[in-house]
matplotlib code that plots the C-alpha trace (Angstrom):
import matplotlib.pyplot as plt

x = [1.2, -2.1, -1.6, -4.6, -5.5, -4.5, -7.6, -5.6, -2.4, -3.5, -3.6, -7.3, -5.3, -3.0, -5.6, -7.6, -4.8, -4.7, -8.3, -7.2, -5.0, -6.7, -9.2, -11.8, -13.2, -11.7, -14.1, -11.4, -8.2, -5.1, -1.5, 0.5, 3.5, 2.5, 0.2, 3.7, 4.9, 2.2, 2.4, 5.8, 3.3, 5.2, 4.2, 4.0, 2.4, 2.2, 1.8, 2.5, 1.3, 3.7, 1.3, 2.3, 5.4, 4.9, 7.2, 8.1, 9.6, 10.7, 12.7, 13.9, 14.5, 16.9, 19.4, 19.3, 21.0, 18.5, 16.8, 13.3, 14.7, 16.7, 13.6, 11.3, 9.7, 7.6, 5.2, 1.6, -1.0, -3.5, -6.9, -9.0, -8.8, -5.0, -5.1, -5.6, -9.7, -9.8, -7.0, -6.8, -10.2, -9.8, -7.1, -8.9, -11.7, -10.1, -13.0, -13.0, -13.7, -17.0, -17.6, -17.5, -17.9, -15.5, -14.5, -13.0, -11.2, -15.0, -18.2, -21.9, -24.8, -27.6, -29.1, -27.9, -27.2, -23.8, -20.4, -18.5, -14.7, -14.9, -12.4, -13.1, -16.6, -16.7, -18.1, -16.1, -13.3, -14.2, -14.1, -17.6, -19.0, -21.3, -23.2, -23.8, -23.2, -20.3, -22.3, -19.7, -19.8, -23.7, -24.4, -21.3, -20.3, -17.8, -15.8, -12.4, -9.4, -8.7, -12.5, -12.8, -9.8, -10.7, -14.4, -12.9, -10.1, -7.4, -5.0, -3.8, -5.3, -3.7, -4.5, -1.7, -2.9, -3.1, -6.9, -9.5, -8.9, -5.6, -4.0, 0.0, 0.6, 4.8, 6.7, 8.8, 5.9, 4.5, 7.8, 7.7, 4.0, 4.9, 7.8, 6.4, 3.7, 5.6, 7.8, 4.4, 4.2, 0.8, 0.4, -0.4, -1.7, -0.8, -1.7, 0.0, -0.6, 1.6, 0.6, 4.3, 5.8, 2.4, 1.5, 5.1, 5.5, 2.1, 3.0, 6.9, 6.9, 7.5, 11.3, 12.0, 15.8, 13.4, 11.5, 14.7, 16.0, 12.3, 12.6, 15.4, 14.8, 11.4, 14.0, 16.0, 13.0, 11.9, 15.3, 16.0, 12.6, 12.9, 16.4, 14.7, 12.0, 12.3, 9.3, 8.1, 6.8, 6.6, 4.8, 4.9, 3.0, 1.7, -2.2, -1.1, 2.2, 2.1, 3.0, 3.6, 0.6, -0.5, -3.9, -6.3, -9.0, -12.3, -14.6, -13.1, -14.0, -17.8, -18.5, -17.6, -18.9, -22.3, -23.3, -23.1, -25.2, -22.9, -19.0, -16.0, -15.8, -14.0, -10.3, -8.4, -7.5, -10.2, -13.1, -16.7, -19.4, -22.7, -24.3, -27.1, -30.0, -29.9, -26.2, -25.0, -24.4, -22.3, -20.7, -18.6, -17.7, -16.6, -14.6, -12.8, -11.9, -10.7, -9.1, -8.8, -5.1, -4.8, -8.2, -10.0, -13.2, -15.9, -19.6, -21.0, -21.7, -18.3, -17.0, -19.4, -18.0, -14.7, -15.3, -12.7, -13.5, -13.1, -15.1, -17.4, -21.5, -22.0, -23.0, -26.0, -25.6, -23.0, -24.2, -20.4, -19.8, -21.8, -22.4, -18.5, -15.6, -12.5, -9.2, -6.2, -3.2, -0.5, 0.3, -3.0, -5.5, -8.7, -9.5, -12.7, -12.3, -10.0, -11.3, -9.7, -6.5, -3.6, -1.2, 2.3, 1.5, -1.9, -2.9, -5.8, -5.0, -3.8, -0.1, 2.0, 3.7, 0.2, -1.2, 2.1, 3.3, 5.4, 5.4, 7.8, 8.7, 10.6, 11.1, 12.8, 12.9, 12.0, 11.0, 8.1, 9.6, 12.3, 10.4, 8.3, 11.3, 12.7, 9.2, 9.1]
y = [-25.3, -23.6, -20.7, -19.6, -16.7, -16.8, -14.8, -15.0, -13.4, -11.5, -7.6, -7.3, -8.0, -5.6, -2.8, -4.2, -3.8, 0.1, 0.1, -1.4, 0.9, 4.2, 2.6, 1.3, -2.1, -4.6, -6.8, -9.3, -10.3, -8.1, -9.0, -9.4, -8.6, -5.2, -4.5, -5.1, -1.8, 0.4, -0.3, 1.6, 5.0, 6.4, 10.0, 9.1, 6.3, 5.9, 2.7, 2.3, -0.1, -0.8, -2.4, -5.1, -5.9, -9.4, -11.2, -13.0, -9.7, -8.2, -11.6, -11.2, -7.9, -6.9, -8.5, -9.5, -6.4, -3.7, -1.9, -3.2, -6.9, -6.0, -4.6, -8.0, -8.6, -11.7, -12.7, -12.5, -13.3, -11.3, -11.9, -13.7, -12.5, -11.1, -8.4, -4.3, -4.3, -6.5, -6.1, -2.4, -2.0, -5.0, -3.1, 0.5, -0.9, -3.4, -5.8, -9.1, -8.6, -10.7, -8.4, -5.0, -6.6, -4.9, -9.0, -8.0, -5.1, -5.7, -6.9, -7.6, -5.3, -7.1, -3.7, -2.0, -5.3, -4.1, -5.5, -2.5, -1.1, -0.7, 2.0, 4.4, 3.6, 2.8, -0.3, -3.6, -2.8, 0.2, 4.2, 4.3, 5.7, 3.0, 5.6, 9.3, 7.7, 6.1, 2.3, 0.5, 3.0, 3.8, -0.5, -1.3, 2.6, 1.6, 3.8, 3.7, 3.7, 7.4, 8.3, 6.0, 7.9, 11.2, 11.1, 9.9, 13.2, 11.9, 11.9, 13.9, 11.6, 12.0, 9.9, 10.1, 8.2, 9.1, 8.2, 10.2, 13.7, 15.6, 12.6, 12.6, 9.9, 9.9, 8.0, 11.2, 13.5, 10.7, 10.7, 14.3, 14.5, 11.8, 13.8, 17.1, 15.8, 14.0, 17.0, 18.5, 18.8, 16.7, 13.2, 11.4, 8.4, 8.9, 6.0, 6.1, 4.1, 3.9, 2.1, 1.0, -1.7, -2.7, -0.6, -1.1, -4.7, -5.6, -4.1, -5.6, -9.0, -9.8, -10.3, -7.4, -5.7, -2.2, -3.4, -4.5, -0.6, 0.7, -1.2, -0.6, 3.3, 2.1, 0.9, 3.9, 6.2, 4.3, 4.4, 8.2, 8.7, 6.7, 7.9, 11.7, 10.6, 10.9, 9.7, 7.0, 3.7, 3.4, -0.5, -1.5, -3.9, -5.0, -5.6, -8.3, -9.8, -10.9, -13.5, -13.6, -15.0, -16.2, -15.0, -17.2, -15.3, -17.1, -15.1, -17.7, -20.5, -20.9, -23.9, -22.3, -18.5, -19.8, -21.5, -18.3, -15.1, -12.7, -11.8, -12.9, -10.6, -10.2, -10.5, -12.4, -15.3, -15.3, -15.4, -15.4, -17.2, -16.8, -19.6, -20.4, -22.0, -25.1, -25.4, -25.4, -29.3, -29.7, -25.9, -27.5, -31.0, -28.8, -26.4, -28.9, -31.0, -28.2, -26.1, -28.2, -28.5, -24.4, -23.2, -24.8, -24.3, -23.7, -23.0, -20.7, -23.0, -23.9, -20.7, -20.1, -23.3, -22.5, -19.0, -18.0, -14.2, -14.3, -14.6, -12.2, -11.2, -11.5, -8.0, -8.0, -6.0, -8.7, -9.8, -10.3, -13.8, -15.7, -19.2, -20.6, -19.3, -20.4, -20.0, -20.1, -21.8, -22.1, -19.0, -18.8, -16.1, -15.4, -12.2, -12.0, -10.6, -8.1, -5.1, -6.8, -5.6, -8.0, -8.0, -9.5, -10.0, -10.4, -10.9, -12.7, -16.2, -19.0, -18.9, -18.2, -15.5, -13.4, -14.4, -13.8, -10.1, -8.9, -7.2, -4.5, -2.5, 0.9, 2.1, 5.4, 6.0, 9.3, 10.6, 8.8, 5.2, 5.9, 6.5, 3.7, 1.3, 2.3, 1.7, -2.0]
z = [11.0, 12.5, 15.2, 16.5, 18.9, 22.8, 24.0, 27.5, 25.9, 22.9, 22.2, 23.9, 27.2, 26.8, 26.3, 29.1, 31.1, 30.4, 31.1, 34.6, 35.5, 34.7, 37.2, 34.4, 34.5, 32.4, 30.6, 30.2, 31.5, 31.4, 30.5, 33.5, 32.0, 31.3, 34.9, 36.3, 34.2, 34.3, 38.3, 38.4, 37.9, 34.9, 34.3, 30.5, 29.1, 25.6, 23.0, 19.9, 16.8, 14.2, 11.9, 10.3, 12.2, 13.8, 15.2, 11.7, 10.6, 13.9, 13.7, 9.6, 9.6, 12.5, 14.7, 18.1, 19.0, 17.5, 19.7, 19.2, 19.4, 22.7, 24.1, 23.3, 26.6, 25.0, 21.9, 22.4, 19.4, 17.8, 17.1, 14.5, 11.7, 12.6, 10.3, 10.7, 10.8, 13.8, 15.2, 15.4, 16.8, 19.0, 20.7, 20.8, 22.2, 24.5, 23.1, 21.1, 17.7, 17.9, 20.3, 18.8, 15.2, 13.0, 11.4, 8.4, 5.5, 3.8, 5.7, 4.6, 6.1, 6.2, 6.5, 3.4, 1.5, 0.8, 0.7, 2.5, 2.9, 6.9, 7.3, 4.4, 3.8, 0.0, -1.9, -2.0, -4.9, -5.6, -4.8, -4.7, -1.8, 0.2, 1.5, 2.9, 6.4, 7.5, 7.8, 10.0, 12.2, 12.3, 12.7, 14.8, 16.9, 19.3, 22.2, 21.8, 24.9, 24.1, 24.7, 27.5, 29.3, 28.5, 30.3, 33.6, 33.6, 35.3, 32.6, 29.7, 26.7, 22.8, 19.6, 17.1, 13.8, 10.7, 10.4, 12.0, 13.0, 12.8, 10.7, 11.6, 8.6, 8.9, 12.0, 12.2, 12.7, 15.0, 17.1, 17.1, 18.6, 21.0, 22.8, 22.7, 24.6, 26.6, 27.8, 29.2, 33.2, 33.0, 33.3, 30.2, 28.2, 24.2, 21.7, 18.4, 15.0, 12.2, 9.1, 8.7, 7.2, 6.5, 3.7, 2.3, 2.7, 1.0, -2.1, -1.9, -0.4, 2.9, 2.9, 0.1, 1.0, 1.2, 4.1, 6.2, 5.1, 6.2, 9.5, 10.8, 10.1, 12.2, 15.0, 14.8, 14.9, 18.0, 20.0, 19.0, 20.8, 23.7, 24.8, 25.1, 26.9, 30.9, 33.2, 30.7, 29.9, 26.3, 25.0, 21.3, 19.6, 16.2, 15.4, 13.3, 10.9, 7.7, 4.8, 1.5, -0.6, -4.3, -5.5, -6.5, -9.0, -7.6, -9.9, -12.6, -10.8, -12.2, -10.7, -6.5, -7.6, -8.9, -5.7, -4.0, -3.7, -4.0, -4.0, -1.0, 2.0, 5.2, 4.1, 1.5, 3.7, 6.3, 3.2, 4.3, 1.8, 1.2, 0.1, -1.9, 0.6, -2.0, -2.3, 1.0, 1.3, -2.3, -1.4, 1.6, -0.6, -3.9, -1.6, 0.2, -2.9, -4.7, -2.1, 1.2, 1.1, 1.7, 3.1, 6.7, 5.7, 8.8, 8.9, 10.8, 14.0, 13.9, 14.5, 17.0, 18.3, 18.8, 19.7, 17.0, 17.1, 20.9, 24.0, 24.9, 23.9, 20.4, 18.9, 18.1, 14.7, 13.3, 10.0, 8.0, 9.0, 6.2, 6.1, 5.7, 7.0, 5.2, 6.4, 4.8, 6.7, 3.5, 1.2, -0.9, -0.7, -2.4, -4.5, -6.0, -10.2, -11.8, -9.7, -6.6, -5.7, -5.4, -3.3, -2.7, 0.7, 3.2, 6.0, 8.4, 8.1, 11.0, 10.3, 13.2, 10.8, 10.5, 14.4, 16.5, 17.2, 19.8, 23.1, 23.1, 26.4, 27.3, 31.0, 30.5, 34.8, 36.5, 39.8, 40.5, 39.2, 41.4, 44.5, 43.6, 43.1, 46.8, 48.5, 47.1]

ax = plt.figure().add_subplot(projection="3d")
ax.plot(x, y, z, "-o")
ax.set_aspect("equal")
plt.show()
């Protein structure tokens, strides 16, 4: 079954509802569900990712009585592709990602005719750096929610993750962070990203025994921290979920890899091709008789089409899209040779287990809920 991305219900309208509400202008529509919150004026506000946990495992992992579960206001849907790349600047940026352009773990630049590791700026399967600059940040600089708040002053704005500066890489450290600056006397915003049960689950399986133990500490974590905060609106989400996949080596398959011009990029099951000018017509027959049972395979105009990356301008520095798209919608995904890592699990593709996540919310009441409650 195909899920694709609600772009009236996904985690770009959750952001742009914190836009809203800091008194920034949305550039898309907000989730109502969470401007009826964040209308309460809650002295805290803070969000939280918990990468990887979609509603699939939210659902596996704990009961109906765990906290998380008993706090599941609604499902919402990432974007395309639903994995961290994407999804996690989506939602910092409160753009779509053919907006800001960040499509994929590895992109093309045109510019540098590389294949490039986004986040930590090395060469496709490799440690080699791509290049004294950080590229995807040079060709594709964005400004992300916590910048956005902090040049308008009205709020105390902190960014707990454990990329960038001052990393805080463990939910306990995290949890910690998040209260101390909660107990402050000044109003604030806090976003907070935790690479868990991503990183775990990818290297176990989806429905391993260790990620229901490393969830539920997750839901633990999260109620500990909730019950001490006072004044406080605390959302959770996911920038995407996950499945369990089988690799298919495509280096080894001479007769796809020599009709293109160089390796797979994007993700593992959201695959962008570049094709050789005078292959292009047999590229889409041979794909689709060999692999049309797992993969949708689109060209570029389809895509643009459809508007599968989201409404919005088209950044003009987007080069990683290629000339096919394919998508995979069973449990395969594509690595490239034996430098490619492979993984029990991946993400990206249009299975309702990767695209749905949840919408988590915590009203922890104060003073100004309170008054707020009685004017209503």
């Amino acid at each position: 079954m195909i899920t694709t991305p609600d772009y009236n219900n996904c985690i770009v309208n959750f952001s742009n509802s914190i836009l809203k509400y800091y008194g920034l202008k949305p550039g898309h529509s907000t989730m109502t569900a969470v401007d009826r919150v964040l209308s309460k004026n809650y002295k805290n506000v803070v969000v939280i990712i918990l990468d990887g946990l979609g509603m699939d495992a939210l659902n596996h992992h704990l009961q109906p009585d765990d906290f998380l579960r008993r706090n599941l206001k609604a499902g919402i849907t990432s974007v395309f592709p639903s994995s961290t790349t994407p999804g996690l600047t989506s939602f910092e940026t409160a753009q779509m990602p053919i907006e800001h352009g960040w499509l994929g773990e590895t992109m093309f630049f045109r510019q540098e005719y590389k294949i490039v590791n986004c986040f930590d700026n090395t060469l496709k399967d490799s440690s080699e750096p791509a290049g004294f600059f950080y590229l995807a940040d040079y060709y594709l600089p964005n400004e992300k929610l916590d910048e956005k708040l902090a040049k308008i002053g009205r709020v105390q704005v902190n960014r707990i993750s454990p990329m960038g500066k001052n990393p805080f890489a463990k939910i306990d450290s995290i949890s910690a962070r998040v209260k101390r600056v909660c107990q402050s006397k000044w109003k604030s915003f806090t976003f907070a990203y935790c690479d868990e049960p991503f990183c775990t689950m990818r290297e176990k399986g989806a429905y391993h025994p260790d990620n229901t133990q490393l969830i539920k500490i997750l839901n633990e974590k999260m109620e500990v921290l909730c019950n001490s905060l006072n004044d406080s609106l605390v959302l959770i989400t996911s920038t995407h979920g996950i499945s369990d996949v089988e690799n298919i080596m495509l280096s080894k398959d001479s007769e796809i890899a020599e009709m293109l011009q160089f390796p797979i990029s994007m993700e593992s099951r959201a695959v962008s091709f570049y094709i050789k000018p005078e292959c292009k017509d047999a590229f889409r027959q041979k794909f689709e008789d060999k692999y049309g049972n797992d993969f949708i395979l689109y060209s570029k105009e389809d895509i643009e089409k459809k508007n599968l990356f989201g409404n919005g301008e088209p950044n003009k520095n987007v080069t990683g899209i290629g000339d096919f798209i394919a998508i995979s919608t069973s449990n395969k995904a594509f690595i490239w040779d034996e430098n490619s890592p492979s993984k029990m699990c991946a993400c990206g593709g249009l299975t309702d287990k990767e695209v749905s996540v949840p919408l988590i919310i915590i009203e922890k009441e104060g003073e100004n809920t309170l008054a707020f409650e009685r004017r209503k």
